[in-house]
C-alpha positions in Angstrom: 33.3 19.6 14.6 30.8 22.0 16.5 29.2 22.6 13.1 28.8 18.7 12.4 27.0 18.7 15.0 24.7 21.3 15.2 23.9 20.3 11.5 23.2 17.1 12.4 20.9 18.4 15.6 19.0 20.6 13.2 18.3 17.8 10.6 17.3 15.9 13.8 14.4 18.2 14.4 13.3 18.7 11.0 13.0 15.0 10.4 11.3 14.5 13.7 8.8 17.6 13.1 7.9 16.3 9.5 6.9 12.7 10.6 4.3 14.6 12.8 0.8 13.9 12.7 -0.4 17.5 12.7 0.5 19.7 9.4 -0.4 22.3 8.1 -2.7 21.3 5.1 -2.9 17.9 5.9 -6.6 16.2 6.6 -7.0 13.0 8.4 -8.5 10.2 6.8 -11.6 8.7 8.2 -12.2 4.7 7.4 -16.3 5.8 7.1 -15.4 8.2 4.7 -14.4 5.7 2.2 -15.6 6.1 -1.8 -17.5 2.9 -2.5 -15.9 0.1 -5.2 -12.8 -1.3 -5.8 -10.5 1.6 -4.7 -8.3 3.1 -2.4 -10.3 6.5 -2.0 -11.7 8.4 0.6 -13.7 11.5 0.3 -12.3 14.6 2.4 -15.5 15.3 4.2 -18.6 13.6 4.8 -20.3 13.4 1.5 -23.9 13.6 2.3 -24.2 17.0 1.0 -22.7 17.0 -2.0 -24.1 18.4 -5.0 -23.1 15.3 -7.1 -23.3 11.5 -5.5 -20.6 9.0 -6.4 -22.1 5.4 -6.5 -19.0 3.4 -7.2 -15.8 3.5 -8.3 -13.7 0.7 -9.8 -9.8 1.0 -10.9 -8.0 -1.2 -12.7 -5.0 -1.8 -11.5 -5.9 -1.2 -8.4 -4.0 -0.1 -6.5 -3.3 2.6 -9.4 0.6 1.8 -11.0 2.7 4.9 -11.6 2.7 5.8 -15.5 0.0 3.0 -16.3 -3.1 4.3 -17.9 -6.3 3.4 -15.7 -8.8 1.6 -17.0 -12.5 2.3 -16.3 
């Protein structure tokens, strides 16, 4: 019973810790960061000096379908 429990106290914590907003790794998304067209993309940092400038970008479907070949 006591190890039921402290099992279930432990899982506790981990689920709590992983729906955290701060993680290791993790960068948060910033709405003016977004990659122009019809997509769901968003560049990590702010783009404006970037060797290489992205106009637009389309997908089709959008939003991409897992193991459906995009279109573009």
């Amino acid at each position: 019973m006591q190890l039921t429990t402290l099992l279930l106290a432990a899982t506790g914590v981990v689920s709590v810790s992983a729906g955290s907003s701060w993680l290791p790794g993790q960068i948060a998304v910033k709405e003016e960061f977004s990659v122009p067209g019809n997509n769901p993309l968003f560049f990590c940092s702010d783009p404006k000096d970037d060797i290489l400038e992205i106009e637009n970008v389309d997908l089709d479907p959008n939003p991409p379908s897992p193991y459906v070949n995009l279109l573009w």
